[in-house]
Every structure is written in C-alpha cells, then in structure tokens.
C-alpha positions in Angstrom: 16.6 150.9 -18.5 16.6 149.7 -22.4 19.9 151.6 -22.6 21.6 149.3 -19.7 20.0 146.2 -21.6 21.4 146.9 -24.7 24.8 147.8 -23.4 24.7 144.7 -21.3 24.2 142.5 -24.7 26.8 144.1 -26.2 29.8 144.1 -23.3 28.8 140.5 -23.0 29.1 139.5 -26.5 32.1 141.6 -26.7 33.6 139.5 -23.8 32.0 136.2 -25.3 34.2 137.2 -28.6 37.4 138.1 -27.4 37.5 136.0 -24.7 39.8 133.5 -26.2 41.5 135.0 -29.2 44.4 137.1 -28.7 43.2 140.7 -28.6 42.3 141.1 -24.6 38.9 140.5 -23.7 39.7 142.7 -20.4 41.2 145.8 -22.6 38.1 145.8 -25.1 35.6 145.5 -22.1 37.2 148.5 -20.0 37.5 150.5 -22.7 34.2 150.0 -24.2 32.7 150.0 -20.7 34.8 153.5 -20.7 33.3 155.0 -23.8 29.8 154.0 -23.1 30.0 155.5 -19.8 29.0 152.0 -18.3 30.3 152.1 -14.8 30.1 149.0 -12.3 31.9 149.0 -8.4 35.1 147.6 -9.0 34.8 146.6 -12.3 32.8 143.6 -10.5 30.5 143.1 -14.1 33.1 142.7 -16.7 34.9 140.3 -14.4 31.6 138.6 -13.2 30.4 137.8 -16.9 33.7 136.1 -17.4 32.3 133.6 -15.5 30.4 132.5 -19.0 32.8 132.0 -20.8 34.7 129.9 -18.8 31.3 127.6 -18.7 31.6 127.8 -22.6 35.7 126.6 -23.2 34.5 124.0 -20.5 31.6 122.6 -22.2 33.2 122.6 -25.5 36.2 120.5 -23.9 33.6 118.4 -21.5 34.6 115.2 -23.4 38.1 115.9 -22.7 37.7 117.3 -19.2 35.5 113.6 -18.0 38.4 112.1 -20.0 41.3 113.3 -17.8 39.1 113.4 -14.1 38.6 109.5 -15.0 42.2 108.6 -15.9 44.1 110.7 -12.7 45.9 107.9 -10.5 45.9 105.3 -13.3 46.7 107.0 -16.4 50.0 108.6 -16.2 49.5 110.6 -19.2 46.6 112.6 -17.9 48.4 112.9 -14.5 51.4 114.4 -16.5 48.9 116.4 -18.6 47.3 118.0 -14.9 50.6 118.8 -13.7 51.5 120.8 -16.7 48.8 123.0 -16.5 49.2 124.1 -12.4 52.6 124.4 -13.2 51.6 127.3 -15.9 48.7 128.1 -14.1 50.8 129.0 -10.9 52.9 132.0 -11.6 50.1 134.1 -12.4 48.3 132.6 -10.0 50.9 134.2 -7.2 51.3 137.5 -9.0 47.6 138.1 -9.6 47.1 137.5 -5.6 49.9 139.1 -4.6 49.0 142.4 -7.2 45.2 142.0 -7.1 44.4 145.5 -5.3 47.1 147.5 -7.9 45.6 146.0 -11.2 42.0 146.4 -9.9 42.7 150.4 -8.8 45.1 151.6 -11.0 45.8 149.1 -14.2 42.0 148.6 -15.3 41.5 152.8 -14.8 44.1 153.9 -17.3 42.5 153.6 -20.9 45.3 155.4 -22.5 47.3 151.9 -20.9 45.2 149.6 -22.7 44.9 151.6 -26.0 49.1 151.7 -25.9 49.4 147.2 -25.0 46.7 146.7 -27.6 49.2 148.2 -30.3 52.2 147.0 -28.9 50.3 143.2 -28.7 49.8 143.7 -32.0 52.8 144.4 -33.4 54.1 141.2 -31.4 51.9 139.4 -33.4 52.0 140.7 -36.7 55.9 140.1 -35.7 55.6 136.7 -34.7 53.4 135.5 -37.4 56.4 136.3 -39.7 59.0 134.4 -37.6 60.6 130.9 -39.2 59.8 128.8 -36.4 59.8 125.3 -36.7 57.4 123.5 -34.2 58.8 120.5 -32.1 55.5 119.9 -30.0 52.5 119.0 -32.0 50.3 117.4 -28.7 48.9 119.9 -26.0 48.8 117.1 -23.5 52.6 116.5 -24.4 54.0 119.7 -23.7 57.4 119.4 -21.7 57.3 120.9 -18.2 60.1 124.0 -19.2 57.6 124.6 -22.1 54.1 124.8 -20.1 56.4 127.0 -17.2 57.6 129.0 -20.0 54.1 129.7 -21.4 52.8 130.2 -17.2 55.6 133.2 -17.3 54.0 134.7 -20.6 50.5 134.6 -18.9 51.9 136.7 -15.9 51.8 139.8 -18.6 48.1 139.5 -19.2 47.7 140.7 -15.8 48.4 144.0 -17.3 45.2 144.7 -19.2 45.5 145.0 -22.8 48.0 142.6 -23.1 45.8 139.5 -23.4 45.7 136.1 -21.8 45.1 133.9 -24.8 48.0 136.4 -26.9 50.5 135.9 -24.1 50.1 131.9 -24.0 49.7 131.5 -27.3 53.1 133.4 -28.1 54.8 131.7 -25.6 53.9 128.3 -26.8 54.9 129.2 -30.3 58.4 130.8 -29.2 58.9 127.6 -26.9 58.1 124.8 -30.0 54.4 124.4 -30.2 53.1 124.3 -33.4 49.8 127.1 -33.8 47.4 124.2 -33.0 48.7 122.9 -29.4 49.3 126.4 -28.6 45.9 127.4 -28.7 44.4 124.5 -27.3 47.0 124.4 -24.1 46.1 128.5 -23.8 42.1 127.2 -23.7 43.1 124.2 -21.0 44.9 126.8 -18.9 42.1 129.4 -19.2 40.1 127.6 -17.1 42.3 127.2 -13.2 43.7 130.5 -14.4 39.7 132.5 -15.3 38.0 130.6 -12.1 41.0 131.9 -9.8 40.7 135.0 -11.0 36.8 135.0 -11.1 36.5 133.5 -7.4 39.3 136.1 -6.3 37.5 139.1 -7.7 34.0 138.1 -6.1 36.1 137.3 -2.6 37.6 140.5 -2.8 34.6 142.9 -4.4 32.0 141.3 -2.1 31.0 144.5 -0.3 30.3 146.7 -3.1 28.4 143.6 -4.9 25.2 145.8 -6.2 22.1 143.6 -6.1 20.6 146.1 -8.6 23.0 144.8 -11.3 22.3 141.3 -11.0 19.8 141.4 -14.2 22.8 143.0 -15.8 25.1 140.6 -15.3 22.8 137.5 -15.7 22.4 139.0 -19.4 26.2 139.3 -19.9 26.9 136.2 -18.4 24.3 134.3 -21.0 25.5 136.2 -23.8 29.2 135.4 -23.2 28.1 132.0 -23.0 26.7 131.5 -26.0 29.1 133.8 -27.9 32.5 132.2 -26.7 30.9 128.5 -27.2 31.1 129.4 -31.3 33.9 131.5 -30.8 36.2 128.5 -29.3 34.6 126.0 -31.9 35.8 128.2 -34.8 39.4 129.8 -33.5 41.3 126.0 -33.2 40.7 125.8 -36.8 41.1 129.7 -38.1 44.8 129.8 -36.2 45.7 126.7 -37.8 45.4 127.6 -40.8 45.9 131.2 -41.1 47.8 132.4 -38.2 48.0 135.5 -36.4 48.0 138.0 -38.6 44.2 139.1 -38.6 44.6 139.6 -34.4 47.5 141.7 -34.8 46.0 143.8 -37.5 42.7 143.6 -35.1 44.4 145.4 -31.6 45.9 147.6 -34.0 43.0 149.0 -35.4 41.5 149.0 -32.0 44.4 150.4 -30.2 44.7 152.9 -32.5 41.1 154.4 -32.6 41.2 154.2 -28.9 44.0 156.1 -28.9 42.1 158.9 -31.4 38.8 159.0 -29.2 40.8 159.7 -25.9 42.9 162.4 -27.8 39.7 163.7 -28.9 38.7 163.6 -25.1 36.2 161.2 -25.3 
C-alpha cells in the first residue's frame, strides 16, 4: 500500500514536470509506469492525472482566460485570438478521435517506441536550437491563421507517444516565425481544448474498466501534478526565453537513451 503511494507521488510529479516542457509527459509516464511495474486498465491513471495539470496552465493563465471570455463578441482581437487556437486545436482533435483505440492498444504498449521518439525529439531540438531563424511573430494572440494551422499539424505527431505535445508546437511555431516566447505561450493556450479533449475522450471511452480501487491513486497524482506543473509553467516562459532548447534535447536524450539500455538489459 505505501509502495502504491509513493509511486503515485512520483508518476504525478513526473507528469506535473514534464507536462509542459518539451520532453513528453506521456513517454516519461508509460515508461516509468513500465519500469516500476505500475499497471492501470487502459492506462486510465496517467491520462486521468493529466487532468491536473490542465487545472494548473489554467489557473496560471486565469487572468488571461476571464480576459478573452469577457471580450468575445465585442473585442475582435480576442475573437481572432479563439479562432486561432480551434483552428490548431482541430487537426489533432480529428486524428486523436479517429485513432483513439490504435494509440491506446498498441502506441502507449511499445516502450522501445517511446525510448526511440525521445531520442529522435531530441535531436530535433538540439537541431533546431542551432537554426538562424529570425522570428516575425512576437504576440501569441497575433499569430497568423497559416501559422496556428501549421503548429495544429505539428501537434498531430504528439499523438505518437514520445514525441511530445509541448515539443511538437513549440517547433512548429519557431519553424513558422514565432520567436521562443509566443511559441511557448501559444503551445500552453492550445494545451488546454487540446488536454481536456483528450482527457474527456479517454474517460468516455475507458469508462468500464474505471477501477474504483484506484481512485486514492489518482486523487494523489492528480494533486501532485497540480501543484508541480503550476511552478513548472511559471518558470519555463522565462527559462526558454532566455536559454532555448538545448537543455530538453540533451534531457530526452539522456532519457531515451537509458531507456533504451534498461530494455536491452530486459528490464
């Protein structure tokens, strides 16, 4: 019972950390869920305790969020802010309906999957970080309607776990003319349709094998990601803007790579 507590902390500080930084929340949670022998139906706690941090990036944007709720049908920059984010929040939207069932069953099963994107994300990164971009978009609530499309597309790769959410938009952004800044904060205003869709899709679909006996497990993981991704989102805006991606890359890397070694090992 002690055993379950403590691994409950940890998966939900681990999700609370990597929620919304660019290493994959999902691949660090399946695979340490994997090496701890922590085993929920369907996967249903590591997506349930998402459910925290979304709470968090929403109460660290509240002032924001009242902001744009008040201004919709009078403020047409708001309005045009809204519409930006459904239009990236719609194409993984489809695809992770459409593909729900395959990603569950066979995508979040494969460790040696999500030890192999975690490298390959960070070599993006690392590779990225070096490129001489110049930004042309400097406002998240400013982003042109190709760019916040363009950065929806990205987000349809996180579906494969490993990948990353947060990675895949934040890339995108910066490939498409956002400087490090807008990129980030668009990726945490398009966390929250795309998390909740995905959070009220997984309970929707996972509500038969729903295991009462886990609820203290998840209300633990759930709290713990709460309060863990509130000071993570507070601190990442201002980390990426001034040093970049390079410590992520570096990050999945190391990650990817010891994953790799403990499966090999047959762990």
């Amino acid at each position: 019972m002690a055993g379950q507590v403590v691994d409950s902390l940890f998966l939900g500080a681990l999700e609370g950390l990597t929620e919304f930084i660019p290493v994959s929340s999902t691949g660090h949670l399946l695979l340490a869920s994997h090496f701890l022998g922590f085993d929920s139906s369907g996967k249903t706690f590591e997506v349930l305790i998402q459910l925290g941090a979304i709470l968090a990036v929403m109460g660290a944007y509240a002032a924001r969020l009242i902001q744009m709720v008040r201004g919709l049908g009078r403020d047409p920059k708001e309005m045009r802010f809204l519409v930006s984010v459904l239009i990236a929040f719609l194409p993984a939207a489809a695809v992770g309906f459409l593909a729900h069932d395959f990603i569950k069953a066979v995508l979040f099963e494969s460790p040696r999957l999500i030890a192999t994107t975690l490298i390959v994300g960070g070599v993006v990164l690392l590779v990225v970080d070096r490129l001489p971009l110049t930004p042309s978009h400097h406002q998240s609530d400013g982003l042109p309607f190709r760019v916040a499309l363009g950065v929806g597309l990205a987000q349809c790769l996180a579906l494969i776990p490993g990948v990353s959410r947060s990675g895949a938009t934040i890339v995108g952004g910066l490939l498409l003319g956002a400087d490090r800044r807008t990129a980030a904060e668009f990726s945490f205003f398009l966390s929250m349709p795309t998390m909740l869709a995905a959070f009220a899709l997984d309970v929707w679909k996972s509500r038969h094998s729903l295991d009462a006996a886990m609820a203290g497990d998840i209300a633990i993981g759930f709290v713990t990601a709460f309060v863990v991704a509130i000071i993570v989102v507070r601190w990442f805006l201002a980390y990426i803007t001034r040093h970049g991606l390079w410590l992520f890359g570096w990050w999945r890397l190391i990650v990817g790579g010891l994953a790799w070694a403990a499966l090999w090992a047959g762990y």
